[in-house]
C-alpha positions in Angstrom: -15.7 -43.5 13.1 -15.5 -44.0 9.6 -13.5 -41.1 7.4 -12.8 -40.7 3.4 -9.2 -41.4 4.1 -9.7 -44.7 6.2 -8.6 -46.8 3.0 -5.4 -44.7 3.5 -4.7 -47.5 6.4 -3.5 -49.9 4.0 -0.4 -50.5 2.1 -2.1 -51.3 -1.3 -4.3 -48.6 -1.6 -1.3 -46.4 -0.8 0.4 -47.6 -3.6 -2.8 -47.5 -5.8 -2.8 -44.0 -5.1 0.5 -42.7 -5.4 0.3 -45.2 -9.0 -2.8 -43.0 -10.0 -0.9 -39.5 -9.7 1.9 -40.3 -11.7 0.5 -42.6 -14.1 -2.6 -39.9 -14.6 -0.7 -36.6 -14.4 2.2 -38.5 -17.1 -0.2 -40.2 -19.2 -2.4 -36.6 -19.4 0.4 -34.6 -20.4 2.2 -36.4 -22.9 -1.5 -36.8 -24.4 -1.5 -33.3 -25.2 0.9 -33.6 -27.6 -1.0 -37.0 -29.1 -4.6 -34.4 -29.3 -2.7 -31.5 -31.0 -0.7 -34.1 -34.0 -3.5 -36.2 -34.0 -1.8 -39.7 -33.0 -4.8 -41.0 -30.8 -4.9 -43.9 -33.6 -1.0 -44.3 -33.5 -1.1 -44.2 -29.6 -4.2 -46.8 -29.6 -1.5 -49.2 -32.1 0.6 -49.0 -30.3 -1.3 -50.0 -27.0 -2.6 -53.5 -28.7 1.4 -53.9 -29.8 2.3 -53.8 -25.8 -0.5 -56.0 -24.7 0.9 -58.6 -27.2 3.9 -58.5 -25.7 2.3 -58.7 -22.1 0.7 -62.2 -23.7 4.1 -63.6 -25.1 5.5 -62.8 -21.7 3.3 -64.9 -19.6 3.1 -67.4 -22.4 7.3 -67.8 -21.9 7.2 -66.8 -18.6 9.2 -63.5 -18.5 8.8 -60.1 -17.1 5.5 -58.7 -18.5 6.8 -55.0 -18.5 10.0 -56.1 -20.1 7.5 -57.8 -22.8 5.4 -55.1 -23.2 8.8 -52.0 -23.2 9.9 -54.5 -26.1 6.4 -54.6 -27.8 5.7 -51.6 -27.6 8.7 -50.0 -29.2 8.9 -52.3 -32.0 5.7 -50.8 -32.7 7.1 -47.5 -33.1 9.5 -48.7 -35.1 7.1 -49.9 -37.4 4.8 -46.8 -37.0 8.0 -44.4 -37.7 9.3 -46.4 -41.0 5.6 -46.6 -42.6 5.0 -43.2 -41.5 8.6 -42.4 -43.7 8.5 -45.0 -46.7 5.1 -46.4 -46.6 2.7 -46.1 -49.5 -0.5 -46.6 -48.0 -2.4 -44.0 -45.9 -0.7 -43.3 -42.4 -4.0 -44.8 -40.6 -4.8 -47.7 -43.3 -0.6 -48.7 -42.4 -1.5 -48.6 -38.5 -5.2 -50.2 -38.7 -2.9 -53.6 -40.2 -0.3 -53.0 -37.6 -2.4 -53.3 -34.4 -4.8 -56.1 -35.7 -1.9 -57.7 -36.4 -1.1 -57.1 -32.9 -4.1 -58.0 -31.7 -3.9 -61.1 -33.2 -1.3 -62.3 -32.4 -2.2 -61.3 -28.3 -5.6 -63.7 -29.5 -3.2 -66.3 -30.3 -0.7 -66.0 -27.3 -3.4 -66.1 -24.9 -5.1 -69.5 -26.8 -1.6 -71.3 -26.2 -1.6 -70.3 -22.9 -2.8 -73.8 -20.6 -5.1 -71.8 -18.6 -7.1 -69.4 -17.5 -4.7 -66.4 -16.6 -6.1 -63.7 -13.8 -3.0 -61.4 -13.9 -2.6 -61.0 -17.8 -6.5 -60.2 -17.5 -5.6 -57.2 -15.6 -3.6 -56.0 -18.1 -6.1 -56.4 -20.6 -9.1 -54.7 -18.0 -6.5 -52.7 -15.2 -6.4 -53.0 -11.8 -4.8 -50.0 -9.5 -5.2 -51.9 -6.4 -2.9 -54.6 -7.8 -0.1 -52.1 -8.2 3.2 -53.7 -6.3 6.1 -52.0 -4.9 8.1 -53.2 -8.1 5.1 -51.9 -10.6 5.0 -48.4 -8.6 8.9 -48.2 -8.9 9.0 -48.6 -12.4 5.8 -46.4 -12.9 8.0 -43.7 -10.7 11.0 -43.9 -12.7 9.4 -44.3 -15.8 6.9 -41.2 -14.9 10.2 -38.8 -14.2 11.4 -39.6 -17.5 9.0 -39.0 -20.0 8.0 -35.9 -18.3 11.8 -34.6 -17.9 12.4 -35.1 -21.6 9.5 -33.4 -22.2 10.6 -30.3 -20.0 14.1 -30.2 -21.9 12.7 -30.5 -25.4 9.6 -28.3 -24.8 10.1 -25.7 -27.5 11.1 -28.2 -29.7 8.0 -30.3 -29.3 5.9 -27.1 -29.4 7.5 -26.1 -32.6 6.7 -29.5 -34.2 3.2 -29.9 -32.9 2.0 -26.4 -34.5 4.1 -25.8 -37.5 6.1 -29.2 -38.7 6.8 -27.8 -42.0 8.3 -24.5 -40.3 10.5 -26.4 -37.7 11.7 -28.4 -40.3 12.7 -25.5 -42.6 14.1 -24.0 -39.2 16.8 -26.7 -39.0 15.1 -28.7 -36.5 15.3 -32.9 -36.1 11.2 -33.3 -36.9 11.3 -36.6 -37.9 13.8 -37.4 -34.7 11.4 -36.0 -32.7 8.2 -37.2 -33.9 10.0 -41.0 -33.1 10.8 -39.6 -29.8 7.3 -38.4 -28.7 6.0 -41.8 -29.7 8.4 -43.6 -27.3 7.4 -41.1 -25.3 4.0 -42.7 -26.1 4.9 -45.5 -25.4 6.5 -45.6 -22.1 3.3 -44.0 -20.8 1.1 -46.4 -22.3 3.2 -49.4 -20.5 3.2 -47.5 -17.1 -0.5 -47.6 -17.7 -1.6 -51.4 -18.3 -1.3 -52.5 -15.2 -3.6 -49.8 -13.9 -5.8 -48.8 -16.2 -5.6 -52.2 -18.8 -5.0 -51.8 -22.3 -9.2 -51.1 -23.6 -8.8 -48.1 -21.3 -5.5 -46.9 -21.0 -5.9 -44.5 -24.2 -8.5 -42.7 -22.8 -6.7 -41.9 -19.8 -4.5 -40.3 -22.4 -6.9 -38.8 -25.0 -9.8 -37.5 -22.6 -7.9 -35.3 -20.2 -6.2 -33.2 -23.1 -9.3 -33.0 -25.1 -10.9 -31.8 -21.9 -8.3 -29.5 -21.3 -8.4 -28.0 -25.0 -11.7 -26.6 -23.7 -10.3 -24.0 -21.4 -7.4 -23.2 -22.5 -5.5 -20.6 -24.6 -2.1 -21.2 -24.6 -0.1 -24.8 -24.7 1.1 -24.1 -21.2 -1.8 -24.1 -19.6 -3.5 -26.9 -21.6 -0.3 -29.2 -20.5 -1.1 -28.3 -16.6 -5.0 -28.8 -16.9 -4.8 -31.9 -18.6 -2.7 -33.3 -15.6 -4.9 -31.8 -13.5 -8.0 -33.5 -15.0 -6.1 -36.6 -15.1 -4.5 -36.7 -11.9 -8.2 -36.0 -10.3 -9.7 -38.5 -12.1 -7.7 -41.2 -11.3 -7.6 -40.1 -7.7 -11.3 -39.9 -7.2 -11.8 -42.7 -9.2 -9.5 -44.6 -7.4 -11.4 -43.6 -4.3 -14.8 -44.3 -6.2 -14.2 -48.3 -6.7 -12.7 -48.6 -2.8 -15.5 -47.6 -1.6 -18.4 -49.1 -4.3 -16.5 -52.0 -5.1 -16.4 -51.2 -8.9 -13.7 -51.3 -10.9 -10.8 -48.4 -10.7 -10.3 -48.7 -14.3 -13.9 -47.9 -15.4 -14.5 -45.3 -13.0 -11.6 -43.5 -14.1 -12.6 -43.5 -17.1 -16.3 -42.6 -17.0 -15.4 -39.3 -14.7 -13.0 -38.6 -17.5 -15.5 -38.8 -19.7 -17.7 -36.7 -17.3 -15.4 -33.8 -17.2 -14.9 -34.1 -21.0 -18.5 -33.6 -21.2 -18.8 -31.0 -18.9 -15.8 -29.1 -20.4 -17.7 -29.5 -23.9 -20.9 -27.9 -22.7 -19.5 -24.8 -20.5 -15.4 -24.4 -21.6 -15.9 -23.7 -25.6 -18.9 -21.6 -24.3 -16.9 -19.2 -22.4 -14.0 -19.5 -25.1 -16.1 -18.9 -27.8 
């Protein structure tokens, strides 16, 4: 007798699954804080910056998550010093900084010899490709970004509402504002793997947006977005086991469902 758990039985879709709770509750709740300061645009720079690095990596034949942790902080390097000396408009500064990126992953993946399958998955995602290695790293990786955002709560809440206040307050805003965009970053390379670099930012964008919806207080916005993300990625997950489709696009597309949803009835019954 055939059940809804049966794909339960085997070891990669155990690991697919456990990879789409922390990856879509970690990825939903540090993009609450990229909906409220506005940094979808930063977060999606940063995105194309990691997948160049994936590229150089299998070009040299290193560690893909090393190349993409590397790549993707140097992008917030960037990100932070035109963001603090920069001339040009915050977005004009970033739109040169991930098509240079982008570029560059272009050119990467033209010196490549062949036809690679695995750095395609970054670019597309693949849950069910998730190793033991990969779902380490997502783990460990996961606990972190969300610890440091239990310890510095106030202070991100603080920045995210009033920066101008929390700076006049004594607080570290421009410290912080680098550290929620290697917060950023982190989640985005926990994410390639699984959801692929033309998807991963709406597994951080959607959820919070959805969440914004509901909710009337930061608190609870932070645990519905995880909730909406961690559900999506489960059933979605479930979805392309059973249909053959792929996880990363159903993900998405009931993210964009409950978006939806949470447009038509949530600001209804706020407003």
């Amino acid at each position: 007798m055939i059940t809804m758990l049966d794909f339960l039985q085997f070891g990669f879709m155990q690991r697919a699954l456990v990879s789409a709770v922390i990856i879509g509750f970690t990825c939903s709740v540090i993009g609450v804080f990229v909906v409220l300061q506005g940094l979808s645009f930063v977060g999606a720079g940063i995105a194309h910056g990691a997948f160049a690095g994936v590229a150089l990596a299998f070009l040299l034949g290193f560690n893909p998550v090393a190349g993409a942790t590397v790549a993707a902080l140097l992008m917030v390097l960037a990100i932070s010093r035109t963001k603090r000396k920069g001339k040009l408009n915050m977005d004009a500064s970033i739109g040169i900084a991930f098509s240079g990126a982008l570029a560059l992953a272009v050119l990467f993946i033209g010196l490549m010899p062949g036809y690679s399958a695995d750095l395609m998955g970054y670019l597309f995602g693949n849950l069910l490709s998730v190793g033991e290695a990969d779902l380490k790293v997502s783990l460990g990786v996961g606990f972190l970004v969300l610890a440091i955002l239990y310890l510095f709560f106030k202070e991100f809440q603080f920045t995210a509402f009033d920066p101008e206040m929390a700076e006049a307050a004594g607080l570290p805003v421009w410290w912080l504002f680098d550290g929620l965009l290697i917060l950023i970053a982190l989640a985005i390379v926990i994410s390639l793997k699984a959801a692929g670099e033309l998807l991963v930012m709406a597994f951080i964008v959607v959820p919070a947006a959805a969440a914004w919806q509901w909710s009337n207080s930061l608190p609870q916005m932070l645990w519905l977005s995880g909730l909406f993300g961690v559900a999506s990625a489960v059933l979605g997950l479930i979805s392309s086991y059973y249909w053959d489709i792929p996880s990363g696009a159903s993900i998405v597309l009931l993210l964009i469902l409950i978006f939806m949803v949470s447009s038509a009835v949530g600001r209804s019954k706020n407003g």
